[in-house]
Residue frames relative to the residue before (quaternion, step in Angstrom):
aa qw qx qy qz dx dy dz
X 1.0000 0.0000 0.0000 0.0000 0.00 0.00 0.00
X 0.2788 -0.7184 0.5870 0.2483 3.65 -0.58 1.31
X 0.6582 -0.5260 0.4672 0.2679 3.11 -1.60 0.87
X 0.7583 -0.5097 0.2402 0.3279 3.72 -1.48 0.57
X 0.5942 0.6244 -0.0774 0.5010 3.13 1.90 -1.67
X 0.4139 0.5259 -0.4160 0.6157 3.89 1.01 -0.40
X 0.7146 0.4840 -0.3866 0.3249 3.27 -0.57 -2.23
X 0.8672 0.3911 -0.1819 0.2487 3.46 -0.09 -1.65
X 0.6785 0.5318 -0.2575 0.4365 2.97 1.65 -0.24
X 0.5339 0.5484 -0.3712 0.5258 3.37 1.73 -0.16
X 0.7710 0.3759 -0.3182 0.4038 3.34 0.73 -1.08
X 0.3701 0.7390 -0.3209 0.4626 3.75 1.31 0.18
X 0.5818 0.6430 -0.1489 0.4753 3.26 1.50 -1.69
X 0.7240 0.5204 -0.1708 0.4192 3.24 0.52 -2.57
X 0.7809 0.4911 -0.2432 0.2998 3.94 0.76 -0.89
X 0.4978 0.6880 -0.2805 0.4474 2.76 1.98 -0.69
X 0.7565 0.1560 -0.1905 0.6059 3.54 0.99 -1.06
X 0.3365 0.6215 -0.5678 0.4221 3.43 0.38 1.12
X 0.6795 0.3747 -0.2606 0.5745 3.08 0.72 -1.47
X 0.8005 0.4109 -0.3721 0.2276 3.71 0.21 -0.51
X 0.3401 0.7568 -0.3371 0.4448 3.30 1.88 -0.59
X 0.7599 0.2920 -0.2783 0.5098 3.95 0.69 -1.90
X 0.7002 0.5596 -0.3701 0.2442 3.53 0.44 -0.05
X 0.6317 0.5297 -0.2721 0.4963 2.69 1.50 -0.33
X 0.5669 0.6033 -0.2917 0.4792 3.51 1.33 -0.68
X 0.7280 0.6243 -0.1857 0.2138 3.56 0.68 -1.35
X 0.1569 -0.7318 0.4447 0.4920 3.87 0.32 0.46
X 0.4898 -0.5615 0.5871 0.3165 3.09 -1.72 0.15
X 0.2022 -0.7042 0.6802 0.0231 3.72 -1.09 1.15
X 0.1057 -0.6262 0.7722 0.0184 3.50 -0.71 1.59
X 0.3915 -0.7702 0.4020 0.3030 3.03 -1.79 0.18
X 0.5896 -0.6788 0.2847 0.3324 3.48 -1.01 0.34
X 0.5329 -0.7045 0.4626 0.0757 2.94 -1.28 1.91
X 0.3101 -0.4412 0.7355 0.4101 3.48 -1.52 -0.27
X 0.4826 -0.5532 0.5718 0.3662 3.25 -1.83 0.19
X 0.0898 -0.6561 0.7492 0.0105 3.47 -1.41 0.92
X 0.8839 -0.2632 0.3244 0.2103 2.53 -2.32 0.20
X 0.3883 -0.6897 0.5029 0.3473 3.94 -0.66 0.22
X 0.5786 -0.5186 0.5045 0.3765 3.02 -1.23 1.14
X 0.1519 -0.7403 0.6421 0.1287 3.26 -1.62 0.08
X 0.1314 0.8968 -0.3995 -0.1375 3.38 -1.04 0.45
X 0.5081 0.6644 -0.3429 0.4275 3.87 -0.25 0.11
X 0.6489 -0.4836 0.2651 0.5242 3.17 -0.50 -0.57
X 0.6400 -0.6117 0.2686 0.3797 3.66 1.35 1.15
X 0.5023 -0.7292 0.2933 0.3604 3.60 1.14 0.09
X 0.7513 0.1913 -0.2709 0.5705 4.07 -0.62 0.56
X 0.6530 -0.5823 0.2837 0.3925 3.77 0.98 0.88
X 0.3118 0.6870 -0.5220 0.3978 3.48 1.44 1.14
X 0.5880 -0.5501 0.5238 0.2781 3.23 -1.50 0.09
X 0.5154 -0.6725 0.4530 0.2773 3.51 -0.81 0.84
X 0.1799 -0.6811 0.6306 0.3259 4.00 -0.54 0.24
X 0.6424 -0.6525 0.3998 0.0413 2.59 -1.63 0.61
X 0.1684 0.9254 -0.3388 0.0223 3.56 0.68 0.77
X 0.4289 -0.5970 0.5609 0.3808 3.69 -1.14 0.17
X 0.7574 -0.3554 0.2466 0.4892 3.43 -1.95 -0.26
X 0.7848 0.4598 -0.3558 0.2146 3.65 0.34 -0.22
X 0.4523 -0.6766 0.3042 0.4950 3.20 2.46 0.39
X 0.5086 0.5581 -0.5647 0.3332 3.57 0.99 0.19
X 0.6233 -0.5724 0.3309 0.4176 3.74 -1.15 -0.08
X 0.7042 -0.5130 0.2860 0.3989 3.84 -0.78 0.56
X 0.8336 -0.0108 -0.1612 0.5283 3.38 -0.58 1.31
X 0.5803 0.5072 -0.4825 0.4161 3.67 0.59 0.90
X 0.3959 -0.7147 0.5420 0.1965 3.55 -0.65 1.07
X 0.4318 -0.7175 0.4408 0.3232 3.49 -1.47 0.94
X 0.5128 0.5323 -0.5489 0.3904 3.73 0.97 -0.45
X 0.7931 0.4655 -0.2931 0.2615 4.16 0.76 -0.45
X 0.3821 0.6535 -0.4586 0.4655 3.38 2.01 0.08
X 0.4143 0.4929 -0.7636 -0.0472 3.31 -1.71 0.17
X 0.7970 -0.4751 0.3536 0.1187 2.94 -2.13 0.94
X 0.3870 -0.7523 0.4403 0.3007 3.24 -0.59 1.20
X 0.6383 -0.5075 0.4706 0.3369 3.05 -2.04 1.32
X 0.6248 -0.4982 0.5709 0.1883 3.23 -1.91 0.59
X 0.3737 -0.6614 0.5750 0.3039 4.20 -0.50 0.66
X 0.4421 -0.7415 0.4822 0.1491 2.87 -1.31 0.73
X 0.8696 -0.4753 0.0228 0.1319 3.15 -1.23 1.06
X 0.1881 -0.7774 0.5255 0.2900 3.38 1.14 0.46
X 0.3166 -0.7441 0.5872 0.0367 3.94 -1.03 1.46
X 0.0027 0.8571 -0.5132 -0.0449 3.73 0.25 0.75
X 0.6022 0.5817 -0.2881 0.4648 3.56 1.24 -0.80
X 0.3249 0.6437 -0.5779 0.3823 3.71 0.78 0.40
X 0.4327 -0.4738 0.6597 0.3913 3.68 -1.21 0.28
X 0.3077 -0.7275 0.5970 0.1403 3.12 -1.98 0.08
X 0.0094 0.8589 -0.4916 -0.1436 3.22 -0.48 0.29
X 0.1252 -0.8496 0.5101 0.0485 3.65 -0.44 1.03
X 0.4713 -0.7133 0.5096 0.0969 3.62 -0.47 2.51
X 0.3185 0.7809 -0.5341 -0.0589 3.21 -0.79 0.73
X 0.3458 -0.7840 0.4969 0.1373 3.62 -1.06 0.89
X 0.1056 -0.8014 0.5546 0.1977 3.67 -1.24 0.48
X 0.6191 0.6172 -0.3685 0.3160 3.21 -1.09 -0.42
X 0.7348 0.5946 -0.2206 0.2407 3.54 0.39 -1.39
X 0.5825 0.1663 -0.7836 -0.1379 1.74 -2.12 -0.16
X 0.2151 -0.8333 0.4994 -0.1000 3.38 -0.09 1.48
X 0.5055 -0.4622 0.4954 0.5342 4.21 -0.97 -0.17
X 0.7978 0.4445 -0.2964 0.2795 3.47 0.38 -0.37
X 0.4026 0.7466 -0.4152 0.3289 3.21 1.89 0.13
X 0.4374 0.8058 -0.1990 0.3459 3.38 0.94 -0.64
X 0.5593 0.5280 -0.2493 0.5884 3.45 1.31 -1.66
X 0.9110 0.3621 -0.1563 0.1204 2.63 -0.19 -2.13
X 0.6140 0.5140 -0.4130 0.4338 3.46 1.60 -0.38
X 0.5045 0.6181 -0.4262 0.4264 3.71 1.35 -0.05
X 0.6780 0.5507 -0.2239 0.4323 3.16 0.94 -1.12
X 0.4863 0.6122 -0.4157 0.4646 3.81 1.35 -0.82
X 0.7204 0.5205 -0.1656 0.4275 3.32 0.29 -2.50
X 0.6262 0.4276 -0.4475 0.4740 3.91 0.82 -0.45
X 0.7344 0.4068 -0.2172 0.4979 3.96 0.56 -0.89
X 0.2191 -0.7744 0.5235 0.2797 3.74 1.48 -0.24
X 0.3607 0.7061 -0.5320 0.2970 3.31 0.55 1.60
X 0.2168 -0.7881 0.5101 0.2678 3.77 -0.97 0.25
X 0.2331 -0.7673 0.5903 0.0921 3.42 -0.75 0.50
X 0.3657 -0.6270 0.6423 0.2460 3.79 -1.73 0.32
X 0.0026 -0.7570 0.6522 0.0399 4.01 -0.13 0.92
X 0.1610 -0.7318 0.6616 0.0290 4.15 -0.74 1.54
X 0.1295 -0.8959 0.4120 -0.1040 3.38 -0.03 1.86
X 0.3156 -0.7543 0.5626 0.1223 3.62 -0.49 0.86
X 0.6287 -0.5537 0.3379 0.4290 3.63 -1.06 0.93
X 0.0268 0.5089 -0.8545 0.1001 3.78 -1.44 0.59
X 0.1913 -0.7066 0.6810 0.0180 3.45 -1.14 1.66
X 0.6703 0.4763 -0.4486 0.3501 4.14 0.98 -0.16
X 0.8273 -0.2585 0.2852 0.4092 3.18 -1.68 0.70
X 0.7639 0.3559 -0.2754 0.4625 3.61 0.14 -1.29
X 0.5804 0.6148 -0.3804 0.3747 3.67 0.77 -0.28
X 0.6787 0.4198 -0.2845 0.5312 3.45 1.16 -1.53
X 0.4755 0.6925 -0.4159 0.3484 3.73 1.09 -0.67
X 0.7608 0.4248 -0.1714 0.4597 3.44 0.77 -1.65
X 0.6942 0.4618 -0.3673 0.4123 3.66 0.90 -0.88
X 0.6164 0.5310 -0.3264 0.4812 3.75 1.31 -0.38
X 0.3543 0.7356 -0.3746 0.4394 3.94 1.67 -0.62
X 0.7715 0.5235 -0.0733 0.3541 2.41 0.14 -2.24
X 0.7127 0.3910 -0.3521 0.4638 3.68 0.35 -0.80
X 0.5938 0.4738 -0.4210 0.4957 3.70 0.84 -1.74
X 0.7681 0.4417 -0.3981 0.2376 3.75 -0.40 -0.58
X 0.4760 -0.6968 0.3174 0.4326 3.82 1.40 -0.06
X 0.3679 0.7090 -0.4919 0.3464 3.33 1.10 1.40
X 0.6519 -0.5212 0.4963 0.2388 3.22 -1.17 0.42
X 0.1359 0.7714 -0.5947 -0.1809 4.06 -0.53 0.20
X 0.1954 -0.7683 0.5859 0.1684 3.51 -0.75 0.12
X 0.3435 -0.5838 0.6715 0.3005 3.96 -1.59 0.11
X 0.0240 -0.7546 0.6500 -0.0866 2.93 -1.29 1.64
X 0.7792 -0.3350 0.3098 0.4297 3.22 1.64 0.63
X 0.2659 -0.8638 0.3960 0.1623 3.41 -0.04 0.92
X 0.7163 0.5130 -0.1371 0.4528 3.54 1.89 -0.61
X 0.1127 0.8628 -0.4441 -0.2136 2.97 1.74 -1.53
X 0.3473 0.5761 -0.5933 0.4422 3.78 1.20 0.92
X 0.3630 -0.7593 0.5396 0.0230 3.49 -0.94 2.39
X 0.7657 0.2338 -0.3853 0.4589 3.41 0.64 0.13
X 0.8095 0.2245 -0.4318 0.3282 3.43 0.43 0.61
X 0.4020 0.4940 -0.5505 0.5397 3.21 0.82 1.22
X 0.7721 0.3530 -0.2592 0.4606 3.78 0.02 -0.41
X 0.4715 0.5844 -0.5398 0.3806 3.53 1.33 0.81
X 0.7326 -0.4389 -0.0196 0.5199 3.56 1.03 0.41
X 0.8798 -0.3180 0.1191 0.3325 2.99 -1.51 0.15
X 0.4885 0.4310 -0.3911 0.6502 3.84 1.36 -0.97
X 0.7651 0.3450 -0.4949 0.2252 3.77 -0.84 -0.58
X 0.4984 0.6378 -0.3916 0.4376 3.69 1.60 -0.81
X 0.8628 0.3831 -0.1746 0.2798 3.11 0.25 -1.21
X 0.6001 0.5797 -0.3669 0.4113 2.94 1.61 -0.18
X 0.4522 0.6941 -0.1591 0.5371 3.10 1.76 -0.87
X 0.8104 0.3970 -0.1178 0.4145 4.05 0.86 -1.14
X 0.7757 0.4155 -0.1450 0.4523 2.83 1.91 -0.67
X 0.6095 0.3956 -0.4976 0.4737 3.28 1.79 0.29
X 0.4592 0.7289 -0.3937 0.3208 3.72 1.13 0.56
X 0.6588 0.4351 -0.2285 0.5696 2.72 1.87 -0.90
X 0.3967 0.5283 -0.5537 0.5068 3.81 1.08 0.26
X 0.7262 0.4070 -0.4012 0.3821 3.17 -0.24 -1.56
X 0.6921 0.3711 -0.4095 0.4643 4.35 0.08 -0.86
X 0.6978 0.3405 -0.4122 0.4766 4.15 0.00 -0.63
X 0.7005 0.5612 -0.3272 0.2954 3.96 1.08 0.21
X 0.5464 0.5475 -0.0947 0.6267 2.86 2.29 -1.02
X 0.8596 -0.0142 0.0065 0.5107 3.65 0.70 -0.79
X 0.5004 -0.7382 0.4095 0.1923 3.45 0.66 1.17
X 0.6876 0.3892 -0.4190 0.4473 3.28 1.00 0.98
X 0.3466 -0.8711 0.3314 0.1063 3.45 -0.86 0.80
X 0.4256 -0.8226 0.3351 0.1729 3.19 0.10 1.89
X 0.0243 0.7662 -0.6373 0.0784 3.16 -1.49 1.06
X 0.6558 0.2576 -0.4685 0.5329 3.42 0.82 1.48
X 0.1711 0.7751 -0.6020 0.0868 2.84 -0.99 0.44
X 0.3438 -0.7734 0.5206 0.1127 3.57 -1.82 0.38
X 0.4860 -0.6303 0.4862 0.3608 3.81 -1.19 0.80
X 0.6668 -0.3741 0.6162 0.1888 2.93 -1.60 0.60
X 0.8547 -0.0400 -0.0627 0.5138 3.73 -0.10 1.32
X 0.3834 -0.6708 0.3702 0.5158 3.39 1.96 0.09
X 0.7581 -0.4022 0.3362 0.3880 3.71 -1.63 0.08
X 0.6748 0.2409 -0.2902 0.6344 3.79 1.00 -0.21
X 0.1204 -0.9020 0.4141 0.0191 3.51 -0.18 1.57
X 0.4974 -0.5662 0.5445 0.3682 2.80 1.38 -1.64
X 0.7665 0.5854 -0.0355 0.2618 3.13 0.82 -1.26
X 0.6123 0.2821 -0.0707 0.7352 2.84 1.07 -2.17
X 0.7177 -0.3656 0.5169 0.2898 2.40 -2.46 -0.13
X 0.6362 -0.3664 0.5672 0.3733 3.14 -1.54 -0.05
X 0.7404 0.3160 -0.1644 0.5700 4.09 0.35 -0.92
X 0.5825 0.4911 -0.4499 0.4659 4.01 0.88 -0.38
X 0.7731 0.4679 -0.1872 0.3852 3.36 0.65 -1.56
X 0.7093 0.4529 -0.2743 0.4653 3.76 1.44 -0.24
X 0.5059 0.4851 -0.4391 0.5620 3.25 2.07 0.28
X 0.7281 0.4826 -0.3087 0.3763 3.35 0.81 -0.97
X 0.4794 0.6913 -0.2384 0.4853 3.59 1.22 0.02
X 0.6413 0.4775 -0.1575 0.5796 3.21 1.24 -1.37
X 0.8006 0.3100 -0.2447 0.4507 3.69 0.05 -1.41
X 0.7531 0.3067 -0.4296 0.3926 3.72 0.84 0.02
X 0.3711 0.5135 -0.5835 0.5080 3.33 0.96 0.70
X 0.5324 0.6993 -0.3804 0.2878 3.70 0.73 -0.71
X 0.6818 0.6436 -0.0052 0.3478 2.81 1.48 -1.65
X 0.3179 -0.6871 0.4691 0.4547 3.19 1.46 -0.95
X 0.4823 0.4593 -0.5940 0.4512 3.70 0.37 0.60
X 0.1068 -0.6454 0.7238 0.2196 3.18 -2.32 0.65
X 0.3787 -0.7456 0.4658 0.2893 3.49 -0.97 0.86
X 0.2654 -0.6475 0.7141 0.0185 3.41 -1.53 0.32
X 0.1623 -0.6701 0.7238 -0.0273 3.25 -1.44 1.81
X 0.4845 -0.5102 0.5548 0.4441 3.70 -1.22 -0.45
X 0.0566 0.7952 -0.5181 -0.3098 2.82 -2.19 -0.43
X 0.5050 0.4266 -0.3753 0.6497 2.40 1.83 1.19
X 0.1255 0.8634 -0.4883 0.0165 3.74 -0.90 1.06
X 0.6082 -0.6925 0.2983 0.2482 2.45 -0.82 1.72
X 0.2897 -0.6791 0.5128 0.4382 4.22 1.12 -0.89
X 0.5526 0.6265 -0.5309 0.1424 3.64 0.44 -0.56
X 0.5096 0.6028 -0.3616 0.4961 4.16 1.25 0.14
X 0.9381 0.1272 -0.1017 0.3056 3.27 0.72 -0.67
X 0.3029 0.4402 -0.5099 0.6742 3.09 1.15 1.87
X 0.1381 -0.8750 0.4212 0.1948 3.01 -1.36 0.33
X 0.4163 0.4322 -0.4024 0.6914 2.98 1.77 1.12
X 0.1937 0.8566 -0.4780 -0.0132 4.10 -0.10 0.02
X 0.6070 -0.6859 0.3893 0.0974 2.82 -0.85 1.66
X 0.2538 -0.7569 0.4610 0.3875 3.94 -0.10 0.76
X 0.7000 0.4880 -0.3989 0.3356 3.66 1.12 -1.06
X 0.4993 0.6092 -0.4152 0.4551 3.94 1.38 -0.11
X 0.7337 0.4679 -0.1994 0.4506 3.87 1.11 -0.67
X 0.4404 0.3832 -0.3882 0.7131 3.47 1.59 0.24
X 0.7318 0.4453 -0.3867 0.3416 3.58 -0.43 -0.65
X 0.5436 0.6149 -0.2312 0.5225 3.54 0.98 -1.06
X 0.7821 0.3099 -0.2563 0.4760 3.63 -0.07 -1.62
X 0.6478 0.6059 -0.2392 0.3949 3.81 0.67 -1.19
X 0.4980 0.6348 -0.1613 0.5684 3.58 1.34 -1.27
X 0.8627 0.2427 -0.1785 0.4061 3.47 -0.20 -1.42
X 0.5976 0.6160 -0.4096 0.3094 3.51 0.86 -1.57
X 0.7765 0.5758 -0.1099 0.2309 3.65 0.59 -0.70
X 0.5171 0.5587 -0.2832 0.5834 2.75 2.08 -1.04
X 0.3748 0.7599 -0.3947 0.3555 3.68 0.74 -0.16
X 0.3818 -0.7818 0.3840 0.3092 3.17 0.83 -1.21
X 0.5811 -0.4510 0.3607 0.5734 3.19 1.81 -0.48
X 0.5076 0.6394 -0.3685 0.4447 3.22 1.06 0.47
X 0.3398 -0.9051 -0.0010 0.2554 3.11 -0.71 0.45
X 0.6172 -0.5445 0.3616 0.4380 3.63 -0.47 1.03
X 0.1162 -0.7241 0.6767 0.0659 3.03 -1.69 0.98
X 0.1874 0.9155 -0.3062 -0.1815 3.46 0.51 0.10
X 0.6568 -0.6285 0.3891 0.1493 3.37 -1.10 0.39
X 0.2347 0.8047 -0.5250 0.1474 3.56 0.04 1.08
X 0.1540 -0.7273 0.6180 0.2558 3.44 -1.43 -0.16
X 0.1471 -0.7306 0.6525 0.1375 3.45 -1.68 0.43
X 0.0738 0.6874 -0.6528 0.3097 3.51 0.71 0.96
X 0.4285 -0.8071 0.3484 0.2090 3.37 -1.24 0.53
X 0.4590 0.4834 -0.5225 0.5316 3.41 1.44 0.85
X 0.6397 0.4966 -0.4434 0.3840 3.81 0.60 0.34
X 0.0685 -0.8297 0.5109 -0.2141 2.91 0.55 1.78
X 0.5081 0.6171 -0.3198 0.5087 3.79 1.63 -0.36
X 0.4989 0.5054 -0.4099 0.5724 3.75 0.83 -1.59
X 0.8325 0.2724 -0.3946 0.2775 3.69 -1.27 -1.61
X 0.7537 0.5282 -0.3407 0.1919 3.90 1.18 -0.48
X 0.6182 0.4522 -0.2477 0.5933 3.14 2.04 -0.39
X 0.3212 0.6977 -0.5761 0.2796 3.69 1.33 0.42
X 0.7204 0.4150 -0.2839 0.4776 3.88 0.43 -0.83
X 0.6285 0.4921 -0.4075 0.4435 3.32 0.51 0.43
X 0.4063 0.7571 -0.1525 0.4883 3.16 1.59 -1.23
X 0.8442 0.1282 -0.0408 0.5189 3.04 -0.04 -1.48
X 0.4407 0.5623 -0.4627 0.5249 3.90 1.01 0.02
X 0.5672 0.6170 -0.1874 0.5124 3.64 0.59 -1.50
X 0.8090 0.0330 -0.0592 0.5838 3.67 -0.36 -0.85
X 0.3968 0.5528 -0.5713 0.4590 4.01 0.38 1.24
X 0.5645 0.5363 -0.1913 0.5976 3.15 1.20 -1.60
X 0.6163 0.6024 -0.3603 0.3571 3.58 -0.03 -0.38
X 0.4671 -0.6287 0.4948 0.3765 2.94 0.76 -1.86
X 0.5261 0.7778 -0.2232 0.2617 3.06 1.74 -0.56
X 0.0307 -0.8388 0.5103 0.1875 3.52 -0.27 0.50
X 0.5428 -0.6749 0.3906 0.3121 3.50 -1.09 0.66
X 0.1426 0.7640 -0.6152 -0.1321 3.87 -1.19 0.31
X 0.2362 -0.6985 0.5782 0.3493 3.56 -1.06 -0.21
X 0.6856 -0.4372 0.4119 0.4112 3.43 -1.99 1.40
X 0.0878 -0.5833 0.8039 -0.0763 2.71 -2.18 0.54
X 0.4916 -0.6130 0.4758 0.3952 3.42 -1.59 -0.31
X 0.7084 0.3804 -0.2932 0.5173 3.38 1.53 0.16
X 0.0664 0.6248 -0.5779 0.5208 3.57 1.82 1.53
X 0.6047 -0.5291 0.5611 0.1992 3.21 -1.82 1.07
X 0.2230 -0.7684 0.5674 0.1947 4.10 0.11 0.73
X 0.2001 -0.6395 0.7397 -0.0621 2.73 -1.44 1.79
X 0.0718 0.8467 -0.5046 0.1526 3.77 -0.34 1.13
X 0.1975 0.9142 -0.3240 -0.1422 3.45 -0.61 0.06
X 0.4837 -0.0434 -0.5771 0.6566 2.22 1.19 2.06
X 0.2379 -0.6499 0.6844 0.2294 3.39 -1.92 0.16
C-alpha cells in the first residue's frame, strides 16, 4: 500500500496532463475583427515612420468595432461651363471693390491693365496677382489714335507696359488685349496684321470677348441692363466658354454694382470661374 504522499502526488501529476491534453485539443476561438488597415512595419516605406499597431494591425489604442474606412473624395466636376471675368482699363479707384467682391464669391477674374505709374497703381497690379488673378497688357496708354498709327508706335506703347508689369509683379505677362479688341476700327487693315504679327512675336496671345457686358458703351449704364446682358448672352453659347467683357475704369461705378449678381447669376448656372491663359480656349476676332 503506497503511502498517502505518493497518492497525492500522482494524482497531482494525472491533472497536470489533463489540463494540458484539453488544451491542446481545443480549437482556439479569436474574436471577430472588422477589417482594418495593414499593420505596418519598418520604417513604413518612402522613409516614413512605422505606426504603431496591436494584434489586429489596427493603430494603438483604437478599437476595431470603431474603425471604418475613409470616405472616397468627391468628384472633381469638370464639365461645368466656364466662364472667364474679365476687366479693362484698370487699375482704376474702383479696382479695389471688385477684387473684394471676387474673394467674397471665391471667384477669379482676368483684369487687362493699362499703365498707372502711382503707388496705388503698383499696389493694385501686385493685389491682383497675390490674390490668384490673371493680369494682362492692355497697353500702357490705351490712347486709340496713337497707338494704331502703326506698328513701331504699338509696340512701343505695348512694350513699356510690359516693363512696367515684369517690374511691379515679377511675373512676365503673356496675354493680353487691344484697346477696342483686334477689330478696332482704327488701324488699318495692314497696321493691325503687322501689329498682330510682331506681338505674337513677343510671346503674348491676345483675347477678345464673346460676351459683353455693354457697360463701355453707353454712357450712363444701367446696372440692371449689365446683369441682363452678361446672364442673357453667357448661355446662348451653349456651354462654351464665356469670355466676358467688363471694365473697372473708375466711372464704372454700374459694373462693381451688378458684379454680385453676375457672379450669383452665372453660379446658378453652373458656371465655374477660370482666369485666361495661353492654354484658355481662344476667343479672337481676328487672328
Amino acid at each position: 500500500m503506497l503511502p498517502a504522499t505518493a497518492v497525492t502526488r500522482a494524482a497531482g501529476v494525472v491533472l497536470f496532463l489533463s489540463v494540458l491534453l484539453l488544451a491542446y485539443t481545443l480549437p482556439a476561438h479569436a474574436p471577430v475583427l472588422k477589417p482594418g488597415p495593414p499593420p505596418t512595419g519598418g520604417d513604413g516605406g518612402n522613409g516614413q515612420p512605422a505606426i504603431v499597431t496591436g494584434r489586429s494591425g489596427l493603430p494603438e489604442g483604437e478599437r476595431a468595432e470603431d474603425w471604418e474606412p475613409p470616405p472616397p473624395p468627391p468628384p472633381k466636376d469638370d464639365n461645368r461651363p466656364v466662364a472667364y471675368l474679365t476687366f479693362d482699363d484698370g487699375p482704376s479707384s474702383l479696382t479695389p471693390q471688385v477684387l473684394d467682391i471676387l474673394r467674397r464669391y471665391d471667384a477669379v477674374a482676368t483684369f487687362f491693365v493699362v499703365g498707372n505709374p502711382t503707388p496705388s497703381g503698383h499696389l493694385m497690379y501686385q493685389r491682383i496677382v497675390a490674390e490668384g488673378h490673371a493680369i494682362g497688357n492692355h497697353t500702357y496708354s490705351h490712347q486709340f489714335h496713337q497707338i494704331y498709327r502703326s506698328a513701331d508706335a504699338f509696340m512701343e506703347d505695348f512694350m513699356r507696359m510690359h516693363r512696367l508689369l515684369e517690374a511691379t509683379t515679377g511675373q512676365t505677362p503673356n496675354i493680353m488685349r487691344y484697346p477696342g479688341g483686334s477689330l478696332n476700327g482704327i488701324a488699318t487693315r495692314e497696321v493691325m496684321a503687322e501689329i498682330i504679327r510682331r506681338v505674337r512675336a513677343a510671346g503674348y496671345v491676345h483675347f477678345d470677348w464673346n460676351v459683353d457686358s455693354g457697360d463701355a458703351r453707353f454712357a450712363d449704364p444701367d446696372v440692371a441692363g449689365i446683369i441682363d446682358r452678361v446672364l442673357t448672352q453667357a448661355p446662348a453659347w451653349g456651354g462654351r466658354s464665356a469670355v466676358i467683357l467688363m471694365h473697372d475704369s473708375m466711372t464704372r461705378t454700374a459694373t462693381v454694382e451688378a458684379l454680385p449678381a453676375i457672379l450669383e447669376g452665372l453660379i446658378k448656372m453652373g458656371y465655374r470661374f477660370e482666369v485666361l491663359s495661353p492654354e484658355a480656349p481662344l476667343v479672337q476676332h481676328r487672328r
